[in-house]
N, C-alpha and C positions, 0 to 999 in steps of 0.2 A: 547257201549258195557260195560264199566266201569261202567255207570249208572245202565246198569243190573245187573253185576256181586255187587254193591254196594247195590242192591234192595235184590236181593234175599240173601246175607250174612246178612242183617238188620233184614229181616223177618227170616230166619233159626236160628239168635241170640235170638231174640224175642219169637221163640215160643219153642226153648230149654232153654232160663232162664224159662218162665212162666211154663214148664210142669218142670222140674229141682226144681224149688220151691215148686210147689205143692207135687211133688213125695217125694222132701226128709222132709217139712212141713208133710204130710203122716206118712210115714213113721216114723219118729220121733214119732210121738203120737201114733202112734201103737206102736211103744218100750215101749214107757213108758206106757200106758197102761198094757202092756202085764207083764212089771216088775210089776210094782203094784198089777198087778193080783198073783204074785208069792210070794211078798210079803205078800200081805194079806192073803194066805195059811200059812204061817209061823206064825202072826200074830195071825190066830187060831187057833192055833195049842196049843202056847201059851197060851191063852185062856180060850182053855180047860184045861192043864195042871194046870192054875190056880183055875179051877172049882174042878178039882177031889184034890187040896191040902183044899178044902175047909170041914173040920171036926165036927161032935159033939162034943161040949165040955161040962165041968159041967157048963159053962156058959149061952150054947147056940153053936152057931155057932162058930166056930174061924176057924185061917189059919194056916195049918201043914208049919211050916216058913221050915223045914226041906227038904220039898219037889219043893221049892223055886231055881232059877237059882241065882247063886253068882253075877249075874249081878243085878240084883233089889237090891244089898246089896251096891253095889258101889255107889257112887254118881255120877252124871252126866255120867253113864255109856254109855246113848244111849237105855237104856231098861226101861221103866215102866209102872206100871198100876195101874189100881185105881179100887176099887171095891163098891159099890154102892150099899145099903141096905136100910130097914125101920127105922132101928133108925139111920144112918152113913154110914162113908165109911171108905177105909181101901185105902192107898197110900205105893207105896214101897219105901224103904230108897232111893234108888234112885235119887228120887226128892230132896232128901234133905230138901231144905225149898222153892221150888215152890210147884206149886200146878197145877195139871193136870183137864184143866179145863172140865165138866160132858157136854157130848156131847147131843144135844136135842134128836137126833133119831140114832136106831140102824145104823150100818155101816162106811163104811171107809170115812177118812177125810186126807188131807194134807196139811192146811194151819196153823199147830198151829208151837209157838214157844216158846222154853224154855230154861231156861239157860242164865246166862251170855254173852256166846259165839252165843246168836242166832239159837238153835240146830230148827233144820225143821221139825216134827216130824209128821211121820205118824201113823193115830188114828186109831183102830176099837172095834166100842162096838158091845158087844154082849151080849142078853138079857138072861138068865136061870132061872128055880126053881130049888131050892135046899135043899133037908129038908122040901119043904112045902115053901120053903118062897122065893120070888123074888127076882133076883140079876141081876145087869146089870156090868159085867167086858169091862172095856178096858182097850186095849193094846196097847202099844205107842213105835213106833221106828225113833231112828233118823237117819235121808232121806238125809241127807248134805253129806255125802259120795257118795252116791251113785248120789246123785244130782250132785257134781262137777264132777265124774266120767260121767256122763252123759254129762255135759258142755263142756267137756274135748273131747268126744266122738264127741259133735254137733262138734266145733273146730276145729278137724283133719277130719270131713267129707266134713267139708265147703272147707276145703284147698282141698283135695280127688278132691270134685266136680269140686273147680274153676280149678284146674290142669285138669283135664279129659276135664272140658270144652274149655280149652282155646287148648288143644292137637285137639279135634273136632271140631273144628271151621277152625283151620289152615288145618286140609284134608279136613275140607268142602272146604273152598278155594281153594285148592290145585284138591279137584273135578271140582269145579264147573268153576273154569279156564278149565280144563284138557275138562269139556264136554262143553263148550261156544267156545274152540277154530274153530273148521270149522265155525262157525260164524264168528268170528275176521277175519279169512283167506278170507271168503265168502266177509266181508266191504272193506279188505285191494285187493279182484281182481275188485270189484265195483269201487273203487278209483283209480287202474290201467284201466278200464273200462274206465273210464270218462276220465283221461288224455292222454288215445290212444294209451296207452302200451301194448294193446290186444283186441282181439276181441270176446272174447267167457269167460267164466268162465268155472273152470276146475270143471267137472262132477263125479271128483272123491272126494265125499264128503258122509255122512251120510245115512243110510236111509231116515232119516226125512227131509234131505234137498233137497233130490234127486228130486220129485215133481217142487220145488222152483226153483233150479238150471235151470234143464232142461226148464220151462216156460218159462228163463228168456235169455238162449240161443235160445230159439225158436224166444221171440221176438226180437233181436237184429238180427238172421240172417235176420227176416222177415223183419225189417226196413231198414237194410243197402242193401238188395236185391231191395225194394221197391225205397231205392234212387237213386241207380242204373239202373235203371228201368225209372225213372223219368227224370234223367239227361240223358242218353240216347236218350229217346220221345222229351225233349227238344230238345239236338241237331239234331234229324232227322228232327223234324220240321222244326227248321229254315232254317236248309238245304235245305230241299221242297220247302219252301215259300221266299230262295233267289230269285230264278228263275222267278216266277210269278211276283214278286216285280221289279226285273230289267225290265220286260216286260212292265208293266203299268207306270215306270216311262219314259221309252222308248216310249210310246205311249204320257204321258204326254206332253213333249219336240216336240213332233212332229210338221208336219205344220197343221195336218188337225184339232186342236184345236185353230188355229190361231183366226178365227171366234168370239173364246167365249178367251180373254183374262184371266177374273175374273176365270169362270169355270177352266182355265188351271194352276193359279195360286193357288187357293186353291186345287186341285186335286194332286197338285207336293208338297205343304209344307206338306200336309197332307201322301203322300208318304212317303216323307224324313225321316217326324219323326215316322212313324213305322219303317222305314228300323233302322233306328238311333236305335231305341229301342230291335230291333230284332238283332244287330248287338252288343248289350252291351251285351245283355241276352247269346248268343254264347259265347262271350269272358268272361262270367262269368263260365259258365260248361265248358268250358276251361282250364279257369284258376284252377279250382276245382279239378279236379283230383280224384282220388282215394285214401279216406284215412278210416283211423279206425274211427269210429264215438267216439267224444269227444277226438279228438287226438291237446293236443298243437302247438302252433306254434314254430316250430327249427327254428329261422333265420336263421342260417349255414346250414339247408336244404332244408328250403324254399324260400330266398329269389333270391337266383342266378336261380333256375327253374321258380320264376317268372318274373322275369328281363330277362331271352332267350326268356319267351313266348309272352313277349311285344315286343320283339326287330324282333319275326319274324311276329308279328301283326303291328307293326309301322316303319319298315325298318330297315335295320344296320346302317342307316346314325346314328344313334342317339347312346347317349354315357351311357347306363345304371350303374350306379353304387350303392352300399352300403355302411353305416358304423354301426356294431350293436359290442358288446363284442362278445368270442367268446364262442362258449357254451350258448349263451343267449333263454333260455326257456319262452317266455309269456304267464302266465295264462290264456290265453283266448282263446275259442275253436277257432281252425283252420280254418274252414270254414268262422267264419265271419271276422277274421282278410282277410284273404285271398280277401273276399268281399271286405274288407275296403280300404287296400293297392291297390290291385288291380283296383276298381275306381278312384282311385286317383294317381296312376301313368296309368295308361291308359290317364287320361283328360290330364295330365302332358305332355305324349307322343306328343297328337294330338297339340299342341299348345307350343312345345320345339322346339328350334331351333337345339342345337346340344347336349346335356347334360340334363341328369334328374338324379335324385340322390334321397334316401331314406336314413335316417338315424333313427337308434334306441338309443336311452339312458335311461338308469336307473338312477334314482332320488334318492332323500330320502323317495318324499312319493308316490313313484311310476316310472312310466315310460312317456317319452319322446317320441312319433312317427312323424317324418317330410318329407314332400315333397315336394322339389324344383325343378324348372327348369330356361333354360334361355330364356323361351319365352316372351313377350310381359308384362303379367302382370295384374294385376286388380288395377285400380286407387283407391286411398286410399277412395275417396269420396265414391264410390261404395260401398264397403264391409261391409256397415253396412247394407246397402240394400240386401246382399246376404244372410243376415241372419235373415232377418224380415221374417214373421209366412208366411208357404204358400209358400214361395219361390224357386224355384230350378234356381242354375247357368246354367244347362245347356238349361234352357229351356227361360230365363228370360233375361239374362242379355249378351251383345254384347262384344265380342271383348276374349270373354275366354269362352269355355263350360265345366265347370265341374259340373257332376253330383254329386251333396252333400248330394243331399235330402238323402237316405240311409245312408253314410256317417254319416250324423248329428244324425240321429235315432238310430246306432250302439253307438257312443258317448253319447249319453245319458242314452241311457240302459245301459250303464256301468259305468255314473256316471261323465264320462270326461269332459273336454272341449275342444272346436275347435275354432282357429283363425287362420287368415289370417295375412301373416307379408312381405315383401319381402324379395326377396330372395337376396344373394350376387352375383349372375351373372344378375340381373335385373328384374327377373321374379319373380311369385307368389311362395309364400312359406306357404305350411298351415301345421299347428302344432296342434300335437291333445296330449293331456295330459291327460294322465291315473291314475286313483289310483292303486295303490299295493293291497290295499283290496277291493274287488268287495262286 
């Protein structure tokens, strides 16, 4: 969410400085433009006024100085001109002792300069006949006033801009937060979702989410309905197919297979171990129960409901106990902890004498899972054998049946590890070691 909300501030930055530059780059040259165009009306204006001071004299032509602006009389006033004939030209006191230099082609110019002080001066010639005889005037103003004023202008519209932008950027955030949040809300019920704080997403959300939302409630009733549905089928089945099974291993056992020894031997192991099989898979949807899908494991409220449902699957002779913190929440989905513990105090059960025990710990780089009992035990020689490729305890090896195979495949898909230790009452002790980060 942060990455969006980071994406799309980058991009709304990005493409209000680039239109922001161009706009006030624009703008700007249209101002000045436009001044200059206002200028150079005054400029001819001047111009002209210098054309009509232009007189017959007993000489010829001369300049009615009379009719002259008191600024061409000052020096470096900021006004002058220069007039342009067949035999000369004519400069106004102004200049003093520069010299305004004769522009190639009629119109306006702005790159001259003059003066000690560097005056900027904007030019415009303009060509006339007068008397019969050609005259080219121009007229020259200094532009550094109104230049700095103008610099002065860029300055306070730069600060204008960067203040307006930085004012709009902070309500774009302030939007753009404000319309991403039902999203945020939408990650943080997907996140309650997945740890089995809820089972639905709440429907009161956007138009635009309303689509999504609703999909998404759809598929969640439909798969938690569906395993409902499955785990149900499971236990009806085996239900059905206890009955048939005691029947043939009844018939097994009989005398009238006495004839065929072999026959009656493989026909009974080969019973035992679907019954065996049929009889874990029951005590799995058993154990399973009804939960939210992606619901944590609460030891504090899962673990004593699985320790009753062994104790009325394996008799009350046996002494079920726990040790976990309290409050202890494991990231990992419920269901296959449940798997997990569950085969492995079930195998525990069948092969305890009077005591089985689970224990939880937290680590540093994670968590601790153990099960011990005071049964018999698995000889140390063994154990490396129960963990060569291919192999399942319950099916392999004499004297202890625990199913591992699943077991070992949950611990790995989680990155763990599982060993074999003894335990302090004599018996087998198997320790699975978690990471903290999956």
């Amino acid at each position: 969410m942060r990455s969006i909300q980071r994406r799309l501030s980058l991009g709304l930055i990005s493409v209000m400085v680039v239109v922001g530059l161009v706009l006030a780059q624009t703008s700007l040259w249209l101002f000045e433009m436009g001044l200059q165009r206002y200028l150079e009306a005054g400029l001819r204006n001047d111009s002209e006024n210098l054309l009509a001071a232009l007189v017959r004299g007993p000489q010829g032509l001369q300049l009615d100085e009379r009719r002259l602006s008191p600024a061409y009389q000052r020096p470096f006033s900021g006004h002058y001109f220069r007039i342009d004939f067949a035999d000369g030209h004519w400069r106004s006191r102004s200049l003093w002792d520069q010299e305004l230099p004769a522009l190639d082609q009629p119109g306006l110019q702005d790159n001259l300069q003059l003066g000690p002080e560097g005056q900027q001066l904007l030019v415009l010639r303009t060509d006339y006949r007068r008397l019969g005889l050609p005259i080219s005037i121009s007229v020259a103003e200094d532009y550094t006033p109104i230049r700095e004023s103008f610099r002065r202008m860029q300055q306070i519209g730069l600060g204008l801009g960067l203040t307006g932008l930085l004012l709009i950027l902070l309500l774009q955030r302030i939007t753009v937060r404000r319309a991403l949040r039902p999203l945020e809300q939408a990650r943080e019920q997907i996140a309650q979702l997945q740890q089995g704080q809820r089972s639905q997403l709440d429907d009161r959300v956007p138009v635009e989410l309303e689509p999504l939302v609703a999909q998404i409630n759809h598929l969640l009733a439909h798969t938690e309905d569906s395993l409902k549905r499955s785990r149900n089928a499971l236990g009806n089945l085996g239900h059905a197919l206890k009955t048939p099974l005691a029947v043939l291993l009844s018939l097994a056992s009989s005398e009238q297979l006495d004839a065929h020894p072999k026959l009656r031997k493989v026909l009974k192991e080969q019973l035992e171990q679907v019954q065996q099989r049929l009889n874990r898979e029951l005590n799995r949807a058993r154990l399973s129960g009804d939960a939210l899908p992606g619901a944590l494991f609460d030891c504090d409220g899962e673990l004593p409901g699985l320790l009753a449902t062994l104790n009325m699957i394996h008799g009350e002779h046996l002494a079920l106990s726990y040790r976990a913190p309290t409050g202890l929440q494991l990231p990992w989905d419920r269901e296959d902890l449940l798997e997990l513990l569950g085969n492995l105090l079930d195998n525990a059960c069948k092969w305890a004498d009077a005591e089985v025990r689970v224990s939880v710990v937290e680590t540093a780089g994670g968590f601790e899972l153990s099960v011990e009992d005071d049964g018999p035990g698995i000889p140390a020689e063994r154990r490396d054998q129960v963990f060569s490729r291919g192999t399942r305890l319950d099916e392999q090896t004499e004297g202890h049946g625990l199913g591992l195979g699943i077991v070992r495949d949950i611990v790995d898909s989680w990155g763990g590890k599982l060993s074999l230790l003894d335990s302090e009452w004599g018996g087998l002790k198997v320790v699975i070691e978690l990471p903290k980060h999956r």
